[in-house]
C-alpha positions, -999 to 999 in steps of 0.1 A, spaced: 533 -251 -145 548 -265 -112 519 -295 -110 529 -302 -145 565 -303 -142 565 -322 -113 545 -349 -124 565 -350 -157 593 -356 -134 588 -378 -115 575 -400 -142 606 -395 -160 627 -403 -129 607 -434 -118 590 -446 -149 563 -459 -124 526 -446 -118 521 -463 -87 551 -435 -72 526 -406 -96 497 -415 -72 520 -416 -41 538 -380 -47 499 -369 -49 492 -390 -12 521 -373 1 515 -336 -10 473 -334 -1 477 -366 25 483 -334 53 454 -312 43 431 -343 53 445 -350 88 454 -309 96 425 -294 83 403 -298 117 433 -282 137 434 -259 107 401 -248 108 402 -241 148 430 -220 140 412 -202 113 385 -191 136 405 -176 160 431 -162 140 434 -130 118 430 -148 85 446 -121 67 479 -125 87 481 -163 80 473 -163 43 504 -140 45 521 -163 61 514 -198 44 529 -180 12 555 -169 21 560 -203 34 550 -218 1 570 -193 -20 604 -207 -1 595 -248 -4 590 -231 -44 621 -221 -44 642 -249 -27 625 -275 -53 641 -251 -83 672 -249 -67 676 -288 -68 662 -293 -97 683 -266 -120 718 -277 -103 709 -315 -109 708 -332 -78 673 -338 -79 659 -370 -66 620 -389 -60 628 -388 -25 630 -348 -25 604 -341 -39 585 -362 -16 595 -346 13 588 -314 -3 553 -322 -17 547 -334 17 560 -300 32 538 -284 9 508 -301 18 510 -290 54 507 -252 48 482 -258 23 458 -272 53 463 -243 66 461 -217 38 430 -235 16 405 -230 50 420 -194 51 414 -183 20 381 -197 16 367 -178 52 386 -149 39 367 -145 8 337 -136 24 355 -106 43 371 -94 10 340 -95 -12 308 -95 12 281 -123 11 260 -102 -18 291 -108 -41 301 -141 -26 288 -162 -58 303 -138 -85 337 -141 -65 341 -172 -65 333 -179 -98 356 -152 -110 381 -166 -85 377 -201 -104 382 -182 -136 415 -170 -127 425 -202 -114 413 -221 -150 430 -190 -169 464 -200 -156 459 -241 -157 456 -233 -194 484 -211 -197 503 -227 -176 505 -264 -184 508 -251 -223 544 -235 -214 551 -261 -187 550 -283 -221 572 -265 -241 595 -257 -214 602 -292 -196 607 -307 -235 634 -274 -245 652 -268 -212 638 -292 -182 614 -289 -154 634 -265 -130 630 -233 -147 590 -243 -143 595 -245 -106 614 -215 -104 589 -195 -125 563 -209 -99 584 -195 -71 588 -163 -83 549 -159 -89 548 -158 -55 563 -123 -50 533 -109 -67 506 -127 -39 526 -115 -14 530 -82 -22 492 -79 -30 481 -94 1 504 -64 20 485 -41 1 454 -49 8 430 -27 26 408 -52 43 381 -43 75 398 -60 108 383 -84 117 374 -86 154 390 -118 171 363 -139 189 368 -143 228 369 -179 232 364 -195 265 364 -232 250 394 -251 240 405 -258 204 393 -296 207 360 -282 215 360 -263 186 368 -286 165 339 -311 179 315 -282 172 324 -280 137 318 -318 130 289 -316 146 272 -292 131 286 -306 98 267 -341 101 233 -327 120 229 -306 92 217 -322 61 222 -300 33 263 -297 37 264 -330 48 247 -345 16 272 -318 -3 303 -327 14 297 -363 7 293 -362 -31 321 -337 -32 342 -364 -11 334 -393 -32 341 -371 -69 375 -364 -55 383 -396 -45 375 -419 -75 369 -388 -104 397 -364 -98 426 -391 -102 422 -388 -136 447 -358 -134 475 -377 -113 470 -400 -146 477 -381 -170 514 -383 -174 506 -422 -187 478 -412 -209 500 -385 -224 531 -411 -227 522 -447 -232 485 -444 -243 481 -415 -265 526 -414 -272 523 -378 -276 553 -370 -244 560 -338 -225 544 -313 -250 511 -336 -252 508 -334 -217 508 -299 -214 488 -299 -246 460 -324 -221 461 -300 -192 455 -271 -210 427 -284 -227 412 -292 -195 417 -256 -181 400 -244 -209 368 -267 -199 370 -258 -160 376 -218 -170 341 -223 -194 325 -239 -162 339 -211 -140 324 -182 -163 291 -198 -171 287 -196 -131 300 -163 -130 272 -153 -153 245 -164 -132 227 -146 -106 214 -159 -76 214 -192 -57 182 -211 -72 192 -240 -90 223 -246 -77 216 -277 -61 201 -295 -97 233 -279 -113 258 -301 -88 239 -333 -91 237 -327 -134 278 -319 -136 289 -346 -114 267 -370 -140 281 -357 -165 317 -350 -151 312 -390 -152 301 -397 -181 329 -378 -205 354 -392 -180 344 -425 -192 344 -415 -229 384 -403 -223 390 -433 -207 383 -455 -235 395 -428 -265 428 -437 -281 434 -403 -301 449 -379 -291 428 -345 -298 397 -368 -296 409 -374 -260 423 -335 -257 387 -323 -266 365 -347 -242 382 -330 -215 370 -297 -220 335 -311 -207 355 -328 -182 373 -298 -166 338 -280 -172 316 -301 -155 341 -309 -125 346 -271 -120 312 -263 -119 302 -292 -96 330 -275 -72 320 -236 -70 287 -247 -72 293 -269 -37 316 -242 -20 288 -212 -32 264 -230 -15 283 -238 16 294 -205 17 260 -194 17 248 -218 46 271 -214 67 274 -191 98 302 -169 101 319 -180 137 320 -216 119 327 -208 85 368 -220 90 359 -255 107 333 -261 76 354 -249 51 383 -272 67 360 -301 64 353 -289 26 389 -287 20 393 -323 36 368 -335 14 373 -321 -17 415 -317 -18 423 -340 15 405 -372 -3 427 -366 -36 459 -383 -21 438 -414 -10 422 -412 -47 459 -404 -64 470 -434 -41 442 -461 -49 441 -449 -86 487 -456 -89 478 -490 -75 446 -497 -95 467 -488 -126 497 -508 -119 473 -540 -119 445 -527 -144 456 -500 -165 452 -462 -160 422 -464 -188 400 -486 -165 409 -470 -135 394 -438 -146 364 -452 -162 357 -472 -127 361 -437 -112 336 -420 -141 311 -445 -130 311 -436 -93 310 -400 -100 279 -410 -121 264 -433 -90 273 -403 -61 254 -380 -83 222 -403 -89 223 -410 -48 228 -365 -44 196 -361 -69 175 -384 -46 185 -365 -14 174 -330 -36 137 -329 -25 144 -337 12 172 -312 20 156 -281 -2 138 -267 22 166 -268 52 191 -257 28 170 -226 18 164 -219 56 195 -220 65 204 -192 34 180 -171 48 196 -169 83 227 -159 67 207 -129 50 222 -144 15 193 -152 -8 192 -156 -46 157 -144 -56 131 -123 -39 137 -126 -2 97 -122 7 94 -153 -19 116 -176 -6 105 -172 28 68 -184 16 84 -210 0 106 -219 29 70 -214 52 53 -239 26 81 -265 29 
């Protein structure tokens, strides 16, 4: 509801979707440069106690952007600064959350959790954008944000209540740069989550824009205002929660490599097909493949990271995931505002369908070559879809 509002607002206050993209740089712009600190942090923190805390923090920055908004002193440059604000503690709470999973759930669950995870996610993006529709067209955008803020209440409460196994706190005797160093390191020597990492970078960079967009589609292109926006979003929820449960109904890890190259194809090609569609449920119903095929492309990645990646590292990799998959978005929301100030938002996300098309031809070609590390390093991590005596032959073989 908030995303929704927000964007609605500031396209309302401004008129302009080069300042759309730039509210997007300036709330995800932090997660890319923090993320490596962030991930340090992660590691030798209780993750538990700082989730806690980033939502709190989030819940209050929730809060304060209602409060403006209801009373009407509202202005672009507030909700910059808040975005902004925002975006900090998110570099901090996304590499949380994702290490944390694994302590919640245990690595035999890790796949179902994180699809059922995504499905909860896509539930509310097509609840939520639905009533963000309705609301901002009867009685304004503020009583979205505060809804948003009050949300908050519930996570908080929950995380209090949770019964979780402490988690011992590593002895370090290196410094944070070093940890950090270690991270990227083991990040680029090691070819599977390289070779994810970079496809995930490059969809969220030139595909993902499309939703920083949408506000002009929803307006100027398809003339269909507030309630069409939220009509847009939902549909697209409704795509990514499909994605999200067709994961969440398979078993086991095998595959999961074809699967990302195949969705970011075709996370491409329907992108392209919205791009050049001029009605409006035409438009609302390509992005149910859309929202499908990016969401599975996603879990799929962060499944198979999970699943590769040793424990004592998992926050610095997830904080490169999360620079790569939300820290690129500002420079994408960015690029794509300019691009459609001189082009038009249509061919800006058609250009950025076709890269999400080329990054998945160049991820297919990398398949055969990074198969057998990837299963390898599964196997160290004692988290292997399949029959484990199996895989090892096929792992000796390769």
């Amino acid at each position: 509801m908030q995303n929704v509002a927000q964007s609605w607002l500031v396209y309302r206050l401004t008129g302009s979707p080069l300042l759309l993209g730039a509210v997007g740089f300036s709330s995800q712009i932090p997660i890319f440069l923090l993320s490596p600190i962030a991930g340090a942090m992660v590691d030798r923190r209780n993750r538990h106690r700082l989730i806690i805390a980033t939502q709190t923090v989030s819940m209050i920055l929730a809060f304060i952007l209602a409060a403006i908004t209801l009373v009407g002193v509202v202005k672009v440059w507030h909700i910059f600064v808040l975005s902004a604000l925002l975006g900090f503690v998110n570099a901090f709470d996304i590499p949380g959350r994702q290490a944390f999973l694994v302590e919640m759930v245990g690595r035999e669950d890790l796949m179902n959790a994180i699809a059922l995870n995504s499905s909860m996610f896509n539930g509310a993006r097509i609840i939520g954008p639905a009533i963000a529709g309705i609301l901002v067209a009867s009685i304004g955008e503020g009583w979205c944000f505060f809804a948003n803020a009050v949300s908050y209440i519930a996570v908080i409460v929950g995380l209090f209540m949770m019964n979780v196994p402490r988690r011992a706190e590593p002895a370090r005797d290196t410094s944070a740069w070093n940890d950090i160093k270690e991270g990227f390191t083991w990040v680029l020597s090691t070819r599977p989550i390289f070779a994810l990492l970079l496809l995930v970078g490059l969809v969220s960079l030139v595909g993902m824009p499309y939703a920083v967009l949408m506000p002009v589609f929803a307006d100027s292109i398809l003339h269909s205002g507030a309630r069409g926006l939220g009509i847009l979003m939902g549909f697209s929820g409704a795509g990514a929660l499909a994605g999200a449960l067709t994961l969440a109904a398979k078993s086991g890890l095998r595959g999961l490599g074809t699967w990302v190259a195949a969705c970011s194809a075709s996370f491409g090609v329907f992108l392209i097909l919205f791009a050049r569609s001029r009605m409006f449920w035409v438009s609302a119903v390509l992005l149910i493949p859309v929202g499908m095929f990016m969401m599975v492309q996603m879990a799929s990645t962060n499944t198979l990271i999970q699943a590769m990646v040793p424990d004592r590292l998992r926050g610095r990799v997830m904080s490169v995931y999360s620079m790569m998959m939300m820290g690129m978005a500002p420079l994408g929301a960015l690029l794509a505002g300019a691009l459609s100030d001189r082009i038009g938002a249509p061919m800006t996300v058609g250009v950025g369908g076709l890269c999400s098309i080329l990054g998945a031809i160049w991820f297919g070609s990398r398949l055969p070559m990074i198969r057998g590390e990837a299963r390898r390093l599964i196997i160290a991590q004692s988290y292997v879809g399949g029959d484990p005596p199996q895989e090892m032959t096929t792992v000796r073989e390769s």
